[in-house]
mmCIF file of the N, C-alpha and C atoms, coordinates in Angstrom:
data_MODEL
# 
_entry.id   MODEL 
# 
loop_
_atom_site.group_PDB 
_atom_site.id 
_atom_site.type_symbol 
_atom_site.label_atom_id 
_atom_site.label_alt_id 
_atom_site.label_comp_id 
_atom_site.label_asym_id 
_atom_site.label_entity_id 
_atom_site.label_seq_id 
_atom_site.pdbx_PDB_ins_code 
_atom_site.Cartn_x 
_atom_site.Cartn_y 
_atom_site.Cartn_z 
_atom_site.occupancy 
_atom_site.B_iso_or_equiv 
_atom_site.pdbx_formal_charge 
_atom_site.auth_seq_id 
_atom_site.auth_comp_id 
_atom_site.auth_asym_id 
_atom_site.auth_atom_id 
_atom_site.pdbx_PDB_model_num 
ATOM 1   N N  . UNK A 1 1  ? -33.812 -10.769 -69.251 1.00 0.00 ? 1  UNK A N  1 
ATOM 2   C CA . UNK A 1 1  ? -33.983 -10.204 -70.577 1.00 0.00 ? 1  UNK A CA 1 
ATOM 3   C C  . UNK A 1 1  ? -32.855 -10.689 -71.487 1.00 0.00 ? 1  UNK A C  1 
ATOM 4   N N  . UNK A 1 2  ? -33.094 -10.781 -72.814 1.00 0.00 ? 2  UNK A N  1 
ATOM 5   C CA . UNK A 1 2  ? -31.981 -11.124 -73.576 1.00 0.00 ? 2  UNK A CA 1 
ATOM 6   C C  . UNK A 1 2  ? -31.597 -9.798  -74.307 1.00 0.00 ? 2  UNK A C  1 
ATOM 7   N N  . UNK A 1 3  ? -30.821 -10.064 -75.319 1.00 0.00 ? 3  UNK A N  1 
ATOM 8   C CA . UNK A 1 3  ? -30.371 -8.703  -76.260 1.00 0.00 ? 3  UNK A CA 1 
ATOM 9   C C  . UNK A 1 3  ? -30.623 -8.469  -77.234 1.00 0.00 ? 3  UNK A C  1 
ATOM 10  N N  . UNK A 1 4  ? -31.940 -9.164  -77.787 1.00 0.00 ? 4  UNK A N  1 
ATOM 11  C CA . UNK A 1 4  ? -33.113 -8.177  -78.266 1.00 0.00 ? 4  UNK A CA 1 
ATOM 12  C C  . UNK A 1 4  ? -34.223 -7.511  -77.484 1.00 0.00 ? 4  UNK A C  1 
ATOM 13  N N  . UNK A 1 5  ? -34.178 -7.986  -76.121 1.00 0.00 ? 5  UNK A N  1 
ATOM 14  C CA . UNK A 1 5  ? -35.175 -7.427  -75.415 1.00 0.00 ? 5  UNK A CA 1 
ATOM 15  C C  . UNK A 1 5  ? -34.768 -6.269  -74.559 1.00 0.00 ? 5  UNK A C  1 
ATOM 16  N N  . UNK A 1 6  ? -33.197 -6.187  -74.246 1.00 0.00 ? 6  UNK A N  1 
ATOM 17  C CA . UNK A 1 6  ? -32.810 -5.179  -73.744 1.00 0.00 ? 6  UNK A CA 1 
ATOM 18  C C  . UNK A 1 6  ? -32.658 -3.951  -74.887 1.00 0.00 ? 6  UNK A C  1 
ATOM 19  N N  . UNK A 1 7  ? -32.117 -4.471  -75.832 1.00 0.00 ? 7  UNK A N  1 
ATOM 20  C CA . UNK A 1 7  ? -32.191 -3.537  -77.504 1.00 0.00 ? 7  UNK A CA 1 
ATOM 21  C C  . UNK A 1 7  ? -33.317 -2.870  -78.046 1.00 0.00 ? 7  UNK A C  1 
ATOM 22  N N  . UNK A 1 8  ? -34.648 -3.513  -77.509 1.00 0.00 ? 8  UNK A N  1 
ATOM 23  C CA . UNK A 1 8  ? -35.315 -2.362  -78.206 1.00 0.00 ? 8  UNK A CA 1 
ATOM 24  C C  . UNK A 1 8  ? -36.019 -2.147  -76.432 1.00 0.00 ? 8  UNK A C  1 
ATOM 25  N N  . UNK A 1 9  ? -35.611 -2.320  -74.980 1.00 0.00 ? 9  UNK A N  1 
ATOM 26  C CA . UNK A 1 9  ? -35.731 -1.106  -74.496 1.00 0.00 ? 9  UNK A CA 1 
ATOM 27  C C  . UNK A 1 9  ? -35.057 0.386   -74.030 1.00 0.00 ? 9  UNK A C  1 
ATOM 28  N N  . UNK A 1 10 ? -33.184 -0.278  -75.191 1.00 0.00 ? 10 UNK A N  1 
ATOM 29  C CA . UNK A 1 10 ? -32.385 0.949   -75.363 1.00 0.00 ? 10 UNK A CA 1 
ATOM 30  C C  . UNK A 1 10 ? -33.052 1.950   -76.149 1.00 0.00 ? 10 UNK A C  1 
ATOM 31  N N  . UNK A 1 11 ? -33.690 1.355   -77.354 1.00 0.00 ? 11 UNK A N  1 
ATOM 32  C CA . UNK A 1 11 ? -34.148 1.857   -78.746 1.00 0.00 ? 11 UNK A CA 1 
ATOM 33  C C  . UNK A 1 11 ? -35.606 2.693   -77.737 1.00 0.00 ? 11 UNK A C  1 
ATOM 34  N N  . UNK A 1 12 ? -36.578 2.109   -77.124 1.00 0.00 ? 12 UNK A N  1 
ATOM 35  C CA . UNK A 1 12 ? -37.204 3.435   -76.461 1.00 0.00 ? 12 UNK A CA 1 
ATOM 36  C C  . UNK A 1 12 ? -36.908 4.188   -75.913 1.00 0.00 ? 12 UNK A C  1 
ATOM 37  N N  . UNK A 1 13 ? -35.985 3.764   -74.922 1.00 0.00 ? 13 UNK A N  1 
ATOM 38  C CA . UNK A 1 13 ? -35.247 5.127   -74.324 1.00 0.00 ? 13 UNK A CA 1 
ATOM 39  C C  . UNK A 1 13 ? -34.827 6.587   -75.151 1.00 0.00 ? 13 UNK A C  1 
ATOM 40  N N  . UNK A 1 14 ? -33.423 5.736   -75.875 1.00 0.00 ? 14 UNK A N  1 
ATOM 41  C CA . UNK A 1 14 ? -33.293 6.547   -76.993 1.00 0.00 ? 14 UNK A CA 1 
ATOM 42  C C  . UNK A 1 14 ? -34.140 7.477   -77.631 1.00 0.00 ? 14 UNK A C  1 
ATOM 43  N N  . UNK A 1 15 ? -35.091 6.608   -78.479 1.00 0.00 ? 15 UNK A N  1 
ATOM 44  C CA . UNK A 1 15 ? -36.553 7.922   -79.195 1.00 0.00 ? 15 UNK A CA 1 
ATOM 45  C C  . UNK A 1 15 ? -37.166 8.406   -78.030 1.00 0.00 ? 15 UNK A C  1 
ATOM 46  N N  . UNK A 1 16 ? -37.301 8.550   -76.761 1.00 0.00 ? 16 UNK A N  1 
ATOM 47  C CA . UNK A 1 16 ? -37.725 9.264   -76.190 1.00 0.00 ? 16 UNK A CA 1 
ATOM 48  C C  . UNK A 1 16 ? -37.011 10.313  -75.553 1.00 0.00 ? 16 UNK A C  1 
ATOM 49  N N  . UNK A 1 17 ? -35.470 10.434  -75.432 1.00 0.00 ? 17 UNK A N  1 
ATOM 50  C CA . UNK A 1 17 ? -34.687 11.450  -75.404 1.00 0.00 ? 17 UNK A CA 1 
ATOM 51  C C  . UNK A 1 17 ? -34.551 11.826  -76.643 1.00 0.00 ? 17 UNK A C  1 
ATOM 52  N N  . UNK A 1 18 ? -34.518 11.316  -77.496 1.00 0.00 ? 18 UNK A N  1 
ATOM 53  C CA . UNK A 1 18 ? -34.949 12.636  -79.191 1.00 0.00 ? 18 UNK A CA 1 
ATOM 54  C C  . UNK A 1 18 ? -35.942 13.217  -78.918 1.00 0.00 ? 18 UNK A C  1 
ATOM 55  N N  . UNK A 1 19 ? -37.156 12.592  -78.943 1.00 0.00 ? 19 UNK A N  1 
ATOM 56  C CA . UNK A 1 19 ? -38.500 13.707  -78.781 1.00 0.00 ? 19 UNK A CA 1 
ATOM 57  C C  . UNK A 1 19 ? -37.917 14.519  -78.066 1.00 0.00 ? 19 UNK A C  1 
ATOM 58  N N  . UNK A 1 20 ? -37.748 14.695  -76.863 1.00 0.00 ? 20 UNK A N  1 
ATOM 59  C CA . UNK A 1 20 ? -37.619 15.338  -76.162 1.00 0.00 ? 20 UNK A CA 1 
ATOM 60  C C  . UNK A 1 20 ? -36.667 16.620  -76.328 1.00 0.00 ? 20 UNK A C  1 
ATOM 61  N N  . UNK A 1 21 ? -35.667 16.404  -77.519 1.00 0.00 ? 21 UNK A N  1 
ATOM 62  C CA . UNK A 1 21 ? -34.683 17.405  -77.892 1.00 0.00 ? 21 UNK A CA 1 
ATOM 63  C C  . UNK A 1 21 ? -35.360 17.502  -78.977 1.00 0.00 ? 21 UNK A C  1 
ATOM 64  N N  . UNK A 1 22 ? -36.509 17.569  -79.657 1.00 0.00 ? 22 UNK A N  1 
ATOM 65  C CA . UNK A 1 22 ? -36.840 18.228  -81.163 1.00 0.00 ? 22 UNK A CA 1 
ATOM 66  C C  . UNK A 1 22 ? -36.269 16.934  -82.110 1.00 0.00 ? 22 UNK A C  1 
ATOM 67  N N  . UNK A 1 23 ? -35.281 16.560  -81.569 1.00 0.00 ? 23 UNK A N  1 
ATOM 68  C CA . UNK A 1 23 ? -34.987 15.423  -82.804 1.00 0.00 ? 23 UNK A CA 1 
ATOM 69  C C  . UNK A 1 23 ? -35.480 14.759  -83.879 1.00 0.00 ? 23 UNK A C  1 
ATOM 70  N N  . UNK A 1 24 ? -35.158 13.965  -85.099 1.00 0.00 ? 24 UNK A N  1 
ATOM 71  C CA . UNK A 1 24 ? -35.762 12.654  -85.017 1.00 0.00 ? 24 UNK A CA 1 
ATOM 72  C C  . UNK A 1 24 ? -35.126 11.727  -84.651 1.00 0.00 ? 24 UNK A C  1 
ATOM 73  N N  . UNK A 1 25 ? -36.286 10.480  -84.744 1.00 0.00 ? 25 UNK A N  1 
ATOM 74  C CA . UNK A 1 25 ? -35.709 9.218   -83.779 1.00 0.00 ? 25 UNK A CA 1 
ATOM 75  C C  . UNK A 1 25 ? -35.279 8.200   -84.754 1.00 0.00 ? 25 UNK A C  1 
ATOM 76  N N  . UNK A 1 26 ? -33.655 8.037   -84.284 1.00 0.00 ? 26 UNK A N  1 
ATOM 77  C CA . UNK A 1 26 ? -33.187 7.587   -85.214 1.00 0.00 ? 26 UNK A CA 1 
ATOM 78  C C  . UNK A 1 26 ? -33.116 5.540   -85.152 1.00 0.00 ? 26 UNK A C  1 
ATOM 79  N N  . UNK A 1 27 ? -32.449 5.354   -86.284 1.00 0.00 ? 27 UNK A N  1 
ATOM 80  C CA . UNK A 1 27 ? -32.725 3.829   -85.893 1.00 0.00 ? 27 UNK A CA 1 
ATOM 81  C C  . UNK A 1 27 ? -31.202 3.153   -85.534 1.00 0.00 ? 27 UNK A C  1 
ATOM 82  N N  . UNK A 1 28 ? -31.667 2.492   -84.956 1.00 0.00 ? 28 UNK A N  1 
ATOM 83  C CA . UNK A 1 28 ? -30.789 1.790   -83.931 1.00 0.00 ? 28 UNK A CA 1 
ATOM 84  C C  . UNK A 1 28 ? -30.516 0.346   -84.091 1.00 0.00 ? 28 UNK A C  1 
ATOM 85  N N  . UNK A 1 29 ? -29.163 0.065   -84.380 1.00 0.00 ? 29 UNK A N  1 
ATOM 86  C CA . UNK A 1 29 ? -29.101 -1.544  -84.965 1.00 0.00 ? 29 UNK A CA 1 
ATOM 87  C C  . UNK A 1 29 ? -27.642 -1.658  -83.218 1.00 0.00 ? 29 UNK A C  1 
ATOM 88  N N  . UNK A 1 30 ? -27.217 -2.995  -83.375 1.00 0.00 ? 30 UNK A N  1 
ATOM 89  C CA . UNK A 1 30 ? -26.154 -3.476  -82.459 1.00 0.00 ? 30 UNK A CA 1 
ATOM 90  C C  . UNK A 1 30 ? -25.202 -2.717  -82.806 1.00 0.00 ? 30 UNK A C  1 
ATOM 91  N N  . UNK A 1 31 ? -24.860 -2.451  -83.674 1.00 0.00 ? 31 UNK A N  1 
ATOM 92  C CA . UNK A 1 31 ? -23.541 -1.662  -84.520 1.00 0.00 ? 31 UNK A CA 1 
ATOM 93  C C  . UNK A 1 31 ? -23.561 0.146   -84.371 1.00 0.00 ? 31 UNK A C  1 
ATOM 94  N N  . UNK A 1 32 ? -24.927 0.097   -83.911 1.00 0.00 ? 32 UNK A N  1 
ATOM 95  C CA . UNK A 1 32 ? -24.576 1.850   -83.917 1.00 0.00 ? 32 UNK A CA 1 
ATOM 96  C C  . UNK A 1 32 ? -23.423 2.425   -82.517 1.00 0.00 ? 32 UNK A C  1 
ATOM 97  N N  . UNK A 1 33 ? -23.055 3.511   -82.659 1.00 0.00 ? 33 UNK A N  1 
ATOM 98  C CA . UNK A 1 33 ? -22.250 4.012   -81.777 1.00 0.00 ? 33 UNK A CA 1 
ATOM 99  C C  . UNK A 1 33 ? -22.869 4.769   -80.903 1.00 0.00 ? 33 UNK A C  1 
ATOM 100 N N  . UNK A 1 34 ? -22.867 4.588   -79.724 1.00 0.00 ? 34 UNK A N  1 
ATOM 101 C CA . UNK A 1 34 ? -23.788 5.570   -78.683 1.00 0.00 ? 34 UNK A CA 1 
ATOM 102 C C  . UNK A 1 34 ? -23.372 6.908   -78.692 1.00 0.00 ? 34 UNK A C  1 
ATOM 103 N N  . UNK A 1 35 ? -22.032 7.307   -78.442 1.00 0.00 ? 35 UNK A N  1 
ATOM 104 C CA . UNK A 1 35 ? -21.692 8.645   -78.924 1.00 0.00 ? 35 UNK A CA 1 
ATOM 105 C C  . UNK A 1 35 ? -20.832 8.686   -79.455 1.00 0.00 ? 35 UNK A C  1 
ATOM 106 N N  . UNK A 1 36 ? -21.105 10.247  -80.237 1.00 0.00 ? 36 UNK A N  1 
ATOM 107 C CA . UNK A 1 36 ? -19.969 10.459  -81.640 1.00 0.00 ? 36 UNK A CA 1 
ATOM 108 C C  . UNK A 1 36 ? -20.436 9.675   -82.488 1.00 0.00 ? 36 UNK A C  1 
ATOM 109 N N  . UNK A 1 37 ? -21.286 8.920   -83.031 1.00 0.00 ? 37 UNK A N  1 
ATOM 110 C CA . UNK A 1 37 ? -22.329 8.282   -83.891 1.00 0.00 ? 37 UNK A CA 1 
ATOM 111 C C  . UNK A 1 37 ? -23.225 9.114   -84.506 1.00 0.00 ? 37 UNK A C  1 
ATOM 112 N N  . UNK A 1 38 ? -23.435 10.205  -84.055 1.00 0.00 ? 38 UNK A N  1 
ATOM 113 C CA . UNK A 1 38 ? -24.635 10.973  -85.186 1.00 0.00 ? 38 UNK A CA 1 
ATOM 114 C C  . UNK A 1 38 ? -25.938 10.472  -83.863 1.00 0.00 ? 38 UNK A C  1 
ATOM 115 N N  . UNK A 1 39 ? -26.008 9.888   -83.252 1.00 0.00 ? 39 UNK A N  1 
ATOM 116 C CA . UNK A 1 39 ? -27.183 9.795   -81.801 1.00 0.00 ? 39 UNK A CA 1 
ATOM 117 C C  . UNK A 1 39 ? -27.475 11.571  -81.096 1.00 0.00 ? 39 UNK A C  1 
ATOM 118 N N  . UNK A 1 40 ? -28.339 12.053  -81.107 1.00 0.00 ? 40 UNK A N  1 
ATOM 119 C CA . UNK A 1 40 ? -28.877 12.518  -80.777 1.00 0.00 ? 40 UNK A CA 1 
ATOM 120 C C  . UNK A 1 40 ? -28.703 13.106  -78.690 1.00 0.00 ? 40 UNK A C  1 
ATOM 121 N N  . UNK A 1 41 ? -27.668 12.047  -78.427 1.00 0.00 ? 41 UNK A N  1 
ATOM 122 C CA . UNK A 1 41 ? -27.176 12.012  -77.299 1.00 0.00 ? 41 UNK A CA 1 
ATOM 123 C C  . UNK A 1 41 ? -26.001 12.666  -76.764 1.00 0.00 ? 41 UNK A C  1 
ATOM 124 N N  . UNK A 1 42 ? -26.086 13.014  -75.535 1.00 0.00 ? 42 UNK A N  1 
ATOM 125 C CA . UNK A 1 42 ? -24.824 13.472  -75.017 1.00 0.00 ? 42 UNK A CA 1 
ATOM 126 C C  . UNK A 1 42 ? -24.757 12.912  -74.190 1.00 0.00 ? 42 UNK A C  1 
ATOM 127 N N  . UNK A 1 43 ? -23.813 12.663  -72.706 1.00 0.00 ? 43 UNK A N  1 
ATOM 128 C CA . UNK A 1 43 ? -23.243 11.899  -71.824 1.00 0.00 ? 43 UNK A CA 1 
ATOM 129 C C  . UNK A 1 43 ? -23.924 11.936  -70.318 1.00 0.00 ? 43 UNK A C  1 
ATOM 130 N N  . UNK A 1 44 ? -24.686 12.953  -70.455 1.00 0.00 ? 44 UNK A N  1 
ATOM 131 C CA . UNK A 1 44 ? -26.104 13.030  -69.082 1.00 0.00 ? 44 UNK A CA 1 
ATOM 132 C C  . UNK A 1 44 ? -26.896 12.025  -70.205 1.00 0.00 ? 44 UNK A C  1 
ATOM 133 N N  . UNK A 1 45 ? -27.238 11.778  -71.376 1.00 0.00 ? 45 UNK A N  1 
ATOM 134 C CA . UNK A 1 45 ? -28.436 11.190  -71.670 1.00 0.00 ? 45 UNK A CA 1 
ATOM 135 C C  . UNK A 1 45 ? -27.862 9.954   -71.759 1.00 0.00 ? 45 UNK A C  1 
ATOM 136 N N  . UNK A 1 46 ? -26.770 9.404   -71.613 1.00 0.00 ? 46 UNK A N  1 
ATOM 137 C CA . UNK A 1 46 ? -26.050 8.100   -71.622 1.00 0.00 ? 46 UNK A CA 1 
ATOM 138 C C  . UNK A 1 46 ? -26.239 7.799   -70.022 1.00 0.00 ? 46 UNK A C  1 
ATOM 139 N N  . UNK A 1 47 ? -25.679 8.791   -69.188 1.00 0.00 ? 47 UNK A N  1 
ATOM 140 C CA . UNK A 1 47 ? -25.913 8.017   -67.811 1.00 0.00 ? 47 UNK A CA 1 
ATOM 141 C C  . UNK A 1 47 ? -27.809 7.937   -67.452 1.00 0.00 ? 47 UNK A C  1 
ATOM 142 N N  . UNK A 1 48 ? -28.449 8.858   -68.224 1.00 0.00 ? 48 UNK A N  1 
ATOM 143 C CA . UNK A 1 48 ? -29.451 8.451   -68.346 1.00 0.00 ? 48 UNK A CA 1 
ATOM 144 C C  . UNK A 1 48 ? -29.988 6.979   -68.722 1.00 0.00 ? 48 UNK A C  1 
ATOM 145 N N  . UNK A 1 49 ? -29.553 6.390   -69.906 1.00 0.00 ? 49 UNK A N  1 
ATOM 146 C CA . UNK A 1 49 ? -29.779 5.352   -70.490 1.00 0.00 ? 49 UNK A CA 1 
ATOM 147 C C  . UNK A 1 49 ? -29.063 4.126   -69.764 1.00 0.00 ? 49 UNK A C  1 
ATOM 148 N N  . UNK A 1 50 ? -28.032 4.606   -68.691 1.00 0.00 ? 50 UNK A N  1 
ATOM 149 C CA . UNK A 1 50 ? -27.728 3.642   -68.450 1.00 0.00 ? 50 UNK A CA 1 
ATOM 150 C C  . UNK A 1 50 ? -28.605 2.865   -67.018 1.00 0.00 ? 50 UNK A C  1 
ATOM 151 N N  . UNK A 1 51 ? -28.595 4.214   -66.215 1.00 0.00 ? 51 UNK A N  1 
ATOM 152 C CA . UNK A 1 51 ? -29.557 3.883   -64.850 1.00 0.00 ? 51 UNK A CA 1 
ATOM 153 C C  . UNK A 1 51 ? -31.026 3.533   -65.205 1.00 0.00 ? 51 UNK A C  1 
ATOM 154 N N  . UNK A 1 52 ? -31.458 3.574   -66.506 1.00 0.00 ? 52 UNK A N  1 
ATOM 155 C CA . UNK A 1 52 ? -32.910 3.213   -67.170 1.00 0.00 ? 52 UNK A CA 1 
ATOM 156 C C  . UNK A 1 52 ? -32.957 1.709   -67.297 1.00 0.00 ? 52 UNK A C  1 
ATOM 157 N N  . UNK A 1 53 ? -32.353 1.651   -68.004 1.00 0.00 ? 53 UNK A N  1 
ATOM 158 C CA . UNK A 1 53 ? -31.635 -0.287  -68.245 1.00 0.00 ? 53 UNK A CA 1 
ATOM 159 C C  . UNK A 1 53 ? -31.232 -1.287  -67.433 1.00 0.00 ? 53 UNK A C  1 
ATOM 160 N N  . UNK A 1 54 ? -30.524 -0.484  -66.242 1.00 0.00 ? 54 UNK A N  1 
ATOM 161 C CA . UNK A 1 54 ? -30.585 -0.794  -64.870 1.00 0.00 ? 54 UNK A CA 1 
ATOM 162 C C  . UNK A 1 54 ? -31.815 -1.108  -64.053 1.00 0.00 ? 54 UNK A C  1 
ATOM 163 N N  . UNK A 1 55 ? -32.605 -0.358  -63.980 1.00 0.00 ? 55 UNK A N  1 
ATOM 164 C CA . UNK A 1 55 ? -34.198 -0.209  -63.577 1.00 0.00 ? 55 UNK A CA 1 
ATOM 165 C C  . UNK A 1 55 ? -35.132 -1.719  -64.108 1.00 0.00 ? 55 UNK A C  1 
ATOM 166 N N  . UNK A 1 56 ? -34.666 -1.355  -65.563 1.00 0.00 ? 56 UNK A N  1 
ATOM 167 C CA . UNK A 1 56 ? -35.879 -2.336  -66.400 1.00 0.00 ? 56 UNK A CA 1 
ATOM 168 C C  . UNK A 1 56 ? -35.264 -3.668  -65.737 1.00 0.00 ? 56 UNK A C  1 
ATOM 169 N N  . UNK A 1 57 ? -33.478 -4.021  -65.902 1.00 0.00 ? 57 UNK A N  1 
ATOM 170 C CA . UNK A 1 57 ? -32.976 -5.341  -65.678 1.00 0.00 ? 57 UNK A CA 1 
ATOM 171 C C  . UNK A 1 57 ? -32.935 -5.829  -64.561 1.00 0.00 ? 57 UNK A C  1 
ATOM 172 N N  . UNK A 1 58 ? -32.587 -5.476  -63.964 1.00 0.00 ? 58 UNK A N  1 
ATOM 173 C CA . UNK A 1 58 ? -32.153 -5.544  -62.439 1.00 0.00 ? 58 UNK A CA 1 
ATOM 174 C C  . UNK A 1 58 ? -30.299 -5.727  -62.092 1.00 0.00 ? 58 UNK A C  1 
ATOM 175 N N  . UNK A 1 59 ? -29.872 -5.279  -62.973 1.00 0.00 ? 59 UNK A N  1 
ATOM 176 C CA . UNK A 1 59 ? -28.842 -5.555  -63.375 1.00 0.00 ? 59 UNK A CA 1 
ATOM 177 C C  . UNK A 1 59 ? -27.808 -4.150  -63.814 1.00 0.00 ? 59 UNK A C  1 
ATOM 178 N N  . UNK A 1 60 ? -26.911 -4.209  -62.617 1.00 0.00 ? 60 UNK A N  1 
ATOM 179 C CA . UNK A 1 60 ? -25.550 -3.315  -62.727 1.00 0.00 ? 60 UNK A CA 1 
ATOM 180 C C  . UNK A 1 60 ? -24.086 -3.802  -63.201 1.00 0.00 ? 60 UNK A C  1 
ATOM 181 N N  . UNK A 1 61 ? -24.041 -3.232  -64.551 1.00 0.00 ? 61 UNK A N  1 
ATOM 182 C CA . UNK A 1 61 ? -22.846 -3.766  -64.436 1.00 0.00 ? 61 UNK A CA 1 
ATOM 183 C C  . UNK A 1 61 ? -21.794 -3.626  -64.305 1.00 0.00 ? 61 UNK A C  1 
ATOM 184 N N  . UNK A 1 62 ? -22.152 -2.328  -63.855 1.00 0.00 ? 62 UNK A N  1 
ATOM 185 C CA . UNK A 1 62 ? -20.488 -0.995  -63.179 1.00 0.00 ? 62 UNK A CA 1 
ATOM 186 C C  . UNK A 1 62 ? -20.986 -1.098  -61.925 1.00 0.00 ? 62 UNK A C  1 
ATOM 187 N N  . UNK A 1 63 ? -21.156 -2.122  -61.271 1.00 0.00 ? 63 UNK A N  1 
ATOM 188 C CA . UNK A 1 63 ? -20.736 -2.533  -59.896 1.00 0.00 ? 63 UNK A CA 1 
ATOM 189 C C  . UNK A 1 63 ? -19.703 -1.983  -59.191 1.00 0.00 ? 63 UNK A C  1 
ATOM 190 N N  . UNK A 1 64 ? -18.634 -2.976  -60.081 1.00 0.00 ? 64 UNK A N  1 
ATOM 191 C CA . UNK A 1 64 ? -16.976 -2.727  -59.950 1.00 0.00 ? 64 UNK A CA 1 
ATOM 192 C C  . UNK A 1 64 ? -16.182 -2.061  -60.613 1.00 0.00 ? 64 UNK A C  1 
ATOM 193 N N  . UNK A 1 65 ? -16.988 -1.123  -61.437 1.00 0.00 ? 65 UNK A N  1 
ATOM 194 C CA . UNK A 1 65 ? -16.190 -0.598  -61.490 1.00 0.00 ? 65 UNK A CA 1 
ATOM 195 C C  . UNK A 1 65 ? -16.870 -0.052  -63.648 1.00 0.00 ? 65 UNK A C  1 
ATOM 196 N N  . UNK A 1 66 ? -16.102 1.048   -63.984 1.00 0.00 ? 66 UNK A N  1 
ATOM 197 C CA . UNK A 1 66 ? -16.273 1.297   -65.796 1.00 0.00 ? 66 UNK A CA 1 
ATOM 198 C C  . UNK A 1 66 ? -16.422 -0.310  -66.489 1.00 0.00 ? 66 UNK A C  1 
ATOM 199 N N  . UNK A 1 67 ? -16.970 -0.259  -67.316 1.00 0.00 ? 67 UNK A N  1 
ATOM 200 C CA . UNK A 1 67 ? -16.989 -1.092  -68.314 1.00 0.00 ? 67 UNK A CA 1 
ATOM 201 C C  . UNK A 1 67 ? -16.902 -0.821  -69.894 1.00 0.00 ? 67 UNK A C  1 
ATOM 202 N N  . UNK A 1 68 ? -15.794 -1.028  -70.618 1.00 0.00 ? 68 UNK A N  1 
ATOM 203 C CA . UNK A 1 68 ? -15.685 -0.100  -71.558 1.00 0.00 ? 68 UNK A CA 1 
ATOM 204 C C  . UNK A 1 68 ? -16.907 -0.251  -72.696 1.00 0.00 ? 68 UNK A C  1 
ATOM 205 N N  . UNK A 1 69 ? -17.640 0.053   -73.363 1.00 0.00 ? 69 UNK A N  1 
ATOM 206 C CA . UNK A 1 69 ? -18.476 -0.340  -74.466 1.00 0.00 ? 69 UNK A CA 1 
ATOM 207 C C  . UNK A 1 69 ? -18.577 1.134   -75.402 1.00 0.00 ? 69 UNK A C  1 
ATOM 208 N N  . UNK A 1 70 ? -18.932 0.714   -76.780 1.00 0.00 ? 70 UNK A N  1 
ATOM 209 C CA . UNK A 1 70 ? -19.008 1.399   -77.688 1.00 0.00 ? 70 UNK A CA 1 
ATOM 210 C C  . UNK A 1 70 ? -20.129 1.654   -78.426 1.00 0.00 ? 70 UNK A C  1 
ATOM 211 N N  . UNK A 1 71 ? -20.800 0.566   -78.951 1.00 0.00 ? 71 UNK A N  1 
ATOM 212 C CA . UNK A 1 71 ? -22.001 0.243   -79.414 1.00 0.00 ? 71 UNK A CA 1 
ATOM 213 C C  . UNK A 1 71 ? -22.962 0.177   -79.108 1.00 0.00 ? 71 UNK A C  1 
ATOM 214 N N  . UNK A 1 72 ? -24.728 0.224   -79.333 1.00 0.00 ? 72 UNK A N  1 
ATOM 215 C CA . UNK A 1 72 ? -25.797 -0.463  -78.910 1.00 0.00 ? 72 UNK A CA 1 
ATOM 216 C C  . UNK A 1 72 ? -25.600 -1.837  -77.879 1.00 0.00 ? 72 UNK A C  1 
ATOM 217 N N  . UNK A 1 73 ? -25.293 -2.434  -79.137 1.00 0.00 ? 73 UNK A N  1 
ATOM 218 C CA . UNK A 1 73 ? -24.840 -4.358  -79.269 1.00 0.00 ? 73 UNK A CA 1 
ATOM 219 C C  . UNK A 1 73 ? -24.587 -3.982  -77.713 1.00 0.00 ? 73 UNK A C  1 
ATOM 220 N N  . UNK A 1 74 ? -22.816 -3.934  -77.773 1.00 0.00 ? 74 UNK A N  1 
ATOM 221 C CA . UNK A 1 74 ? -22.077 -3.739  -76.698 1.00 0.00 ? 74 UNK A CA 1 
ATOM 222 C C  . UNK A 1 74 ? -22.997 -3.359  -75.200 1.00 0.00 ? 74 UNK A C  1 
ATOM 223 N N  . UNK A 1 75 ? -23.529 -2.371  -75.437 1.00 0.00 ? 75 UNK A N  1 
ATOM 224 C CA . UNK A 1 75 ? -23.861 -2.112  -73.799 1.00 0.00 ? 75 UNK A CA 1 
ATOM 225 C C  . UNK A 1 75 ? -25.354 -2.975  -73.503 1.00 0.00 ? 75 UNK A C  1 
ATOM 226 N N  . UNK A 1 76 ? -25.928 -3.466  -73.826 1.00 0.00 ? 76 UNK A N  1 
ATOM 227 C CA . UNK A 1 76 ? -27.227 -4.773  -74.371 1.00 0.00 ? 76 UNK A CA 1 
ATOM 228 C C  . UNK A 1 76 ? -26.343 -5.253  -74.024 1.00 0.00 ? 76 UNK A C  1 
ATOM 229 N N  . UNK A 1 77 ? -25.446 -6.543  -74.050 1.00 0.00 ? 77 UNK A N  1 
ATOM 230 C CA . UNK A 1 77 ? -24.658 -7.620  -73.711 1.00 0.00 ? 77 UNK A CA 1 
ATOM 231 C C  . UNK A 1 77 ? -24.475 -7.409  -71.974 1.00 0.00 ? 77 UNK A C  1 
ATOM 232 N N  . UNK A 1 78 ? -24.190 -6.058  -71.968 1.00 0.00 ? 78 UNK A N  1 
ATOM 233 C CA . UNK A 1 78 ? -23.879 -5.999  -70.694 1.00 0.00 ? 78 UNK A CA 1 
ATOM 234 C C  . UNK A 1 78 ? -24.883 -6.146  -69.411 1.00 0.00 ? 78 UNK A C  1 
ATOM 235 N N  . UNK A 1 79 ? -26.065 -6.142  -69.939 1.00 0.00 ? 79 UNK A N  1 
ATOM 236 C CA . UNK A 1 79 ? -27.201 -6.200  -68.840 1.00 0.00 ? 79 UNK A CA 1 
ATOM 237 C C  . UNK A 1 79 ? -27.871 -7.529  -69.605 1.00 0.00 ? 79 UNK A C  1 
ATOM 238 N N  . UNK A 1 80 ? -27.108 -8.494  -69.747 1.00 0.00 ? 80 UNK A N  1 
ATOM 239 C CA . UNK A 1 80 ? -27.832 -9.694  -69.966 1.00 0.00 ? 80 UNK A CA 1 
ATOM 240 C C  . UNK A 1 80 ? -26.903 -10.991 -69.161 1.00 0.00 ? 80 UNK A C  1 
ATOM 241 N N  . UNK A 1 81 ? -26.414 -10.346 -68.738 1.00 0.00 ? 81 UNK A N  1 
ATOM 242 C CA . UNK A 1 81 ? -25.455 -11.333 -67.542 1.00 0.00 ? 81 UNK A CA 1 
ATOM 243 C C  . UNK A 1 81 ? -25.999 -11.949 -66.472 1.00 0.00 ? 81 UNK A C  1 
# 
């Protein structure tokens, strides 16, 4: 997958943990902040998003260990290795 293709299957994930909290589903560029961004998310729905992305890629990239990321962009880069 590349990182538009991993990006908008963050971006479903995402709107589907909003539905799921009443939310709306917000939009999602490389630049947004996963948390503390105004996302709709908390840190079960991040390790959510992360073992999801994992699934779709085949691809871990806390193997060895944290990987720091901040952004959309950022954690997309990381499952395109």
């Amino acid at each position: 997958m590349n990182v538009d293709e991993v990006l908008d299957k963050l971006r479903e994930i995402i709107a589907t943990a909003a539905k799921s909290k009443g939310a709306s589903v917000p939009h999602i560029t490389e630049d947004t902040a996963l948390l503390g961004g105004g996302l709709p998310l908390d840190s079960l729905d991040l390790a959510g998003l992360v073992v999801e992305l994992e699934n779709a890629t085949g691809i871990d990239p806390f193997r060895s260990g944290f990987v720091n990321f901040r952004t959309a962009g950022e954690l997309a880069r990381l499952y395109c290795q």
